[in-house]
N, C-alpha and C positions, 0 to 999 in steps of 0.2 A: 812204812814210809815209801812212797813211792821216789825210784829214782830219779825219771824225768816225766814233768808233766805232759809235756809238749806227745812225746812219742807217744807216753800212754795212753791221753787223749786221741791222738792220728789211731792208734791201733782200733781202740772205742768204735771209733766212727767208721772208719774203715770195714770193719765188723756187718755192718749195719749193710754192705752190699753182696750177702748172701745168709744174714741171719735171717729164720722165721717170723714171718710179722702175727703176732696172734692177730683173734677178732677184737680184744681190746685195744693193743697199739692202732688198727688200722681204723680203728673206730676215732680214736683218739687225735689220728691225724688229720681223719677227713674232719671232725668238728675243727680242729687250729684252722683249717684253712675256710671254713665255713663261716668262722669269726674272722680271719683275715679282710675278707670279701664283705660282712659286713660294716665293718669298721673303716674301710678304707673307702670303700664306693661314696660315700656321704661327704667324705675330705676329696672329693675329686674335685667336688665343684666349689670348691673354697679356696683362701690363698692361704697358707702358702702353694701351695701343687699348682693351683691355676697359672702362679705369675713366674714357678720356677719350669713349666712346661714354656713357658714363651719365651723365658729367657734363653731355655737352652735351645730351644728349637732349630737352629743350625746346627749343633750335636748332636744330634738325633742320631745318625751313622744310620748304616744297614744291617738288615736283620728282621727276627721275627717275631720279638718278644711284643708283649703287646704295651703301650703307656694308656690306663684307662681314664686320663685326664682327657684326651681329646681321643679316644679309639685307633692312632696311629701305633705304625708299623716300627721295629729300630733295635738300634741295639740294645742287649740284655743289660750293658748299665743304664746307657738312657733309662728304660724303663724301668728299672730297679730304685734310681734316684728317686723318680717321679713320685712313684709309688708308693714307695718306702716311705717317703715325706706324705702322701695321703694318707697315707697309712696309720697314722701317729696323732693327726689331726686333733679327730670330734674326738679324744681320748678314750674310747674305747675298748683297744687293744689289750689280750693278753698278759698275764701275769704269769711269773714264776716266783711264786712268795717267799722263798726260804732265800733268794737270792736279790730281791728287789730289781727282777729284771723282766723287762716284756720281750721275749724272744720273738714273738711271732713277726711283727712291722718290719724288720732287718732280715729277718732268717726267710722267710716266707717271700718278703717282695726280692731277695736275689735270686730264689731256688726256682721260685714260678718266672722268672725273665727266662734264667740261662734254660731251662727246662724248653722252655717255648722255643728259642732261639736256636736251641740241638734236635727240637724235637723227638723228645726221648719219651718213654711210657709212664704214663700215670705211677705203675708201681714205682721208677726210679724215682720220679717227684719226691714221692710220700718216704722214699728212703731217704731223700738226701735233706729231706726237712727234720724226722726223726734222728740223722745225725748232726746234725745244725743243732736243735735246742742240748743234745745229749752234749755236747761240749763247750756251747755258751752259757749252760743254765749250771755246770758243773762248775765253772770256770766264775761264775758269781758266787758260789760257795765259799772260792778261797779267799777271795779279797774286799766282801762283803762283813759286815756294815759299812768299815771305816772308806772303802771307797768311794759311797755315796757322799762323804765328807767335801767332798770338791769335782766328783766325774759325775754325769748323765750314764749311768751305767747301759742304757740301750743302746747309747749311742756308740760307747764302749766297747764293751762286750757283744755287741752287737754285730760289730764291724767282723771278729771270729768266727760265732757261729752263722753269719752269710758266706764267711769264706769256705767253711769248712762245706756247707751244702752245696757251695757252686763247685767246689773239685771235686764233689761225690758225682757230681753231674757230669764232669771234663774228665770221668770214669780214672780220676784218682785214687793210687793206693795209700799204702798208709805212711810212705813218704813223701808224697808230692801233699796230701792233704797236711803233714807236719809240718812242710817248709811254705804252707798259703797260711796256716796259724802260727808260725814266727814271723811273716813277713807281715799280716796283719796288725802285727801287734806294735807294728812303726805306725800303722796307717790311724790306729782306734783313738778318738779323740771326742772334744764333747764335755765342757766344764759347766758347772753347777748354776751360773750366773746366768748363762742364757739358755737353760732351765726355766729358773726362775725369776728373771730380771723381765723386760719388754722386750718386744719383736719376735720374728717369726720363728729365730734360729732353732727352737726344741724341737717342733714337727720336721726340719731339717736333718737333724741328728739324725734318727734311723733311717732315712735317704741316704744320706752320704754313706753311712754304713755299709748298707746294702750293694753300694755303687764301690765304695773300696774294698767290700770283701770279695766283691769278683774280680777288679784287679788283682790282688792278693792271688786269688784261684786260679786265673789265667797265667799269670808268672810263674807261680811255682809249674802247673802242668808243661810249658815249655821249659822247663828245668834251669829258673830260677830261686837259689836256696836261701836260707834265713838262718838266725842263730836257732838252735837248739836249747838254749840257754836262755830264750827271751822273756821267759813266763816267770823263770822264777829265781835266775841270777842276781845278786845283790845289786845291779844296774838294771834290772829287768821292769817290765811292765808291771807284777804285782807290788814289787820294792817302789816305783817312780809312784802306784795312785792306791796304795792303800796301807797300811801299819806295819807293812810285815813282808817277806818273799812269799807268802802265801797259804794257806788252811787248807794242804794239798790233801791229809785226809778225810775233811770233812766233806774234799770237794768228790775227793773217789770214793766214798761210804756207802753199799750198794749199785757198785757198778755190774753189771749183770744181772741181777735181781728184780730193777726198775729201771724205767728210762723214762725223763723229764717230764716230756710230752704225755704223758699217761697221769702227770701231775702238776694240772696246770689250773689256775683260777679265771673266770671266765668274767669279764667285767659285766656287772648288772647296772651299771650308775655310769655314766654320763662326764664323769669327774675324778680327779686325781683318788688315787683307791687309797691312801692315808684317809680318808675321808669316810669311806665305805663304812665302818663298823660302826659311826656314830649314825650315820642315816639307816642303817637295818635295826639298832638298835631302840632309834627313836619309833619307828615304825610297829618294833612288838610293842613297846612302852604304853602309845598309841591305842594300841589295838586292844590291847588290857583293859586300859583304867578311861579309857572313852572319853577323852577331852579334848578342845577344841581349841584351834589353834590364839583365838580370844582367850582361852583361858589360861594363856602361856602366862607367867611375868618374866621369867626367863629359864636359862639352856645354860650348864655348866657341862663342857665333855674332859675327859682327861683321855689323855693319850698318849701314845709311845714320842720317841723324839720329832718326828719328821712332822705327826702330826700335830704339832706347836707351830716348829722353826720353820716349816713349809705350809703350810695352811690356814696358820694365824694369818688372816687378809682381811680385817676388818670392813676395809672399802676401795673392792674392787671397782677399778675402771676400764677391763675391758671384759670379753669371754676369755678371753686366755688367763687374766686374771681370779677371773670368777670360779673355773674349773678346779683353782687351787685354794678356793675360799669357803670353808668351811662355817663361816658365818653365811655366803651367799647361798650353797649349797644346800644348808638346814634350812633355811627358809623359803627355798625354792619347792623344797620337797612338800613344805606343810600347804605352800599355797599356789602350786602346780599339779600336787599330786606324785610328782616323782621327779628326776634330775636326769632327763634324757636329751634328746636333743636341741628342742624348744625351751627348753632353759635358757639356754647360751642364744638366743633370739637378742635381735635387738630389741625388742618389744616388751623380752622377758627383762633384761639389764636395766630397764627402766622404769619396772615397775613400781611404785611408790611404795604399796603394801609389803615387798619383797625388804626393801631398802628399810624399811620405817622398822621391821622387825629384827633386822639382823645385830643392832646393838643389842637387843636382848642375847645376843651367843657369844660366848668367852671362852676359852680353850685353855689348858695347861699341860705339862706334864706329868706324868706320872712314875717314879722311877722302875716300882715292880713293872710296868707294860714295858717300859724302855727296853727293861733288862730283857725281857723276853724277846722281842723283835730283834734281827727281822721275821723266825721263824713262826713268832705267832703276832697276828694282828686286831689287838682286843683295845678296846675304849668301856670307862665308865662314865655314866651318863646320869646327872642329875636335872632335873625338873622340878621349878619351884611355881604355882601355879596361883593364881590370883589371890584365891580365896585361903593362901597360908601352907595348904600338903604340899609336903616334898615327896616325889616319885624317885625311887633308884632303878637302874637297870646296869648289870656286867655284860656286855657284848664280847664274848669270847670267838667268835668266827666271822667270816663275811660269806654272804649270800653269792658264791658263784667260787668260792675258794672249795680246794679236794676235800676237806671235811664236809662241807653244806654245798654241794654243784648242783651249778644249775639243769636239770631235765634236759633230754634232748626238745622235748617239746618248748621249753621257754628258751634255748637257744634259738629254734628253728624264731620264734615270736621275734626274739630279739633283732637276726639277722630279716627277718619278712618289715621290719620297724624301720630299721636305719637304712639298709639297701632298698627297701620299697619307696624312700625318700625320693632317689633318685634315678629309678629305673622301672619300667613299666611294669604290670602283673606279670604279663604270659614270659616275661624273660628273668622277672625276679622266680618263677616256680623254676622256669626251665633250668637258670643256673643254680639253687638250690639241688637240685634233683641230680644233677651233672656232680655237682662233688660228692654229695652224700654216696652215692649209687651207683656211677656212673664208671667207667675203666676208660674215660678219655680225657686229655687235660681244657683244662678252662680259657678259652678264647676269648674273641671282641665280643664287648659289651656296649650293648649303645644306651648311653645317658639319656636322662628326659630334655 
């Protein structure tokens, strides 16, 4: 049992600025940030990011992080907010499945500001980002599933591990990093409703994150303290958003052994990843038994809870809706070809073929998948086809999760996809080549 999480955790992370980075950690952190930069460049030129860049634009302050919504200059939260909220957009962004949490949008847009802004070395980046997921991805362990009951856990838990990478950066030890995750843990916020209700607020959530865990970082490094107690006192953070004071050993179970980042699921789809196992699934199904999307009559998936009570969306009326509609999503895939960015088009929301087929797909639960999640993310998939054969297929893994990852080769596709959206050739290789390989950190990008 561990005594206190808060320290053990600050020690963890702390750790991390003179532990050994093998070739898989450092491998491991330049792809986070290589997905980072895919996933988020494509959300620059969309709102929310575009209309929260204007709005803050007198906030902007001085400094040298960079906001790549418009290529300016400013301070590390400025640009962390910006970003953070790009970042989260076209839903792309990483996964840490055992935890239900996307570390990278929060962890990654505070660590690359303050990073910029201190101008500090590449290798301290890649430190203070593999201590950022090491204690927000641990720290989803203990108060996961039940906390996804009512909290946006990126939002969350997010708002921790940004803090904990910006004081790795404000060359925190493993007290000033303990009193930026007690004081964090006033800041972390982000409820389920604007999640999943309208407006912009979700892409929001890991901005704000990002933006209060360097607050959080900057306090404590001027020696401002926090409770010690905050994580797991019977008033504390785990007790206020999830069943319990918290699953502290589940949360520390190979601490030293592995660290997060080395175990991260890399999104392949375009859409909320509840979603994912039914579209990889239908895809082997597919590719099996050679039938054509005419010779559907219908789609019956089962799935664990979230993929019901969050993706049942029979009739989506926006992209932000659609991303979470696993009726839209199935049918996008058959008659797109896949759920990537053009999906969520207005051109795609409207398509009549897209619409006409989605009442054929029904969703339920299933209590064995339930019970298994969050740790494993499996759907069973029925198909009843015109002419009377019912097809089964078990989807036990998703396409881009540590049991089935994706290549570097189809990462590299991935990020050449969504970032070549909106950034010319010669600068999508050059910055490609800059994280994979490169020992200098990542600067202005100019938009198309």
């Amino acid at each position: 049992m561990i005594n206190n999480p808060i320290q053990s955790l600050a020690e963890a992370a702390a750790n991390w600025h003179q532990l050994p980075l093998s070739d898989d950690i450092s491998q491991a952190t330049r792809r986070a940030i290589l997905d980072w930069f895919a996933t988020t460049l494509p959300g620059c030129v969309q709102p929310p990011a575009m209309l929260l860049a204007a709005a803050c634009h007198s906030s902007r302050g001085n400094g040298k992080a960079v906001c790549y919504v418009d290529g300016s200059l400013g301070s590390a939260r400025h640009a962390a907010l910006i970003n953070g909220t790009a970042s989260h957009t076209v839903e792309f962004d990483d996964i840490f499945k055992d935890g239900g949490y996307h570390p990278g949008s929060p962890t990654i847009a505070a660590a690359l500001a303050v990073a910029q802004d201190q101008e500090v070395s590449l290798e301290q980046l890649h430190r203070a980002v593999i201590a950022g997921y090491e204690v927000g991805c641990r720290i989803s362990l203990a108060i996961q599933p039940s906390h996804y009951t009512y909290w946006h856990i990126t939002s969350t838990v997010g708002t921790i591990g940004a803090a904990v990478a910006a004081a790795m950066l404000l060359k925190g030890d493993a007290t000033i990093i303990a009193n930026a995750i007690a004081l964090a843990t006033s800041f972390a916020g982000g409820h389920q409703q604007n999640l999943q209700g309208e407006g912009m607020a979700k892409a929001m959530h890991p901005g704000h994150a990002a933006d209060a865990g360097i607050l959080a970082a900057m306090a404590a490094a001027e020696g401002m303290t926090g409770s010690m107690d905050s994580l797991h006192a019977p008033k504390g953070y785990a007790a206020a958003t999830s069943d319990s004071t918290g699953n502290w050993d589940a949360a520390f179970e190979g601490l030293g052994e592995w660290t997060p980042i080395t175990r991260m699921t890399v999104k392949n789809h375009g859409c909320c990843g509840h979603i994912f196992p039914a579209l990889d699934g239908l895809r082997i199904l597919q590719s099996e038994h050679g039938f054509a999307v005419e010779d559907i009559h219908s789609i019956h998936i089962k799935g664990y809870g979230p993929t019901y009570n969050m993706c049942n969306r029979p009739a989506p009326k926006s992209a932000q809706e659609a991303r979470f509609s696993i009726q839209y999503c199935i049918a996008a895939q058959f008659f797109l070809g896949g759920v990537r960015l053009s999906a969520f088009s207005e051109s795609a929301l409207a398509r009549e073929d897209i619409r006409a087929f989605m009442p054929r797909v029904s969703v339920s639960e299933d209590a064995e998948l339930a019970a298994a999640y969050p740790r494993k993310r499996m759907a069973r998939i029925n198909v009843t086809l015109n002419n009377g054969q019912t097809l089964n297929h078990f989807q036990q893994t998703r396409k881009g999760d540590p049991e089935n990852p994706l290549t570097d080769a189809e990462m590299i596709a991935k990020y050449d996809e969504l970032a070549g959206s909106v950034i010319a050739p010669e600068t999508l290789v050059n910055l490609r080549h800059q994280i994979l390989h490169s020992n200098n950190l990542p600067q202005e990008i100019a938009l198309k």
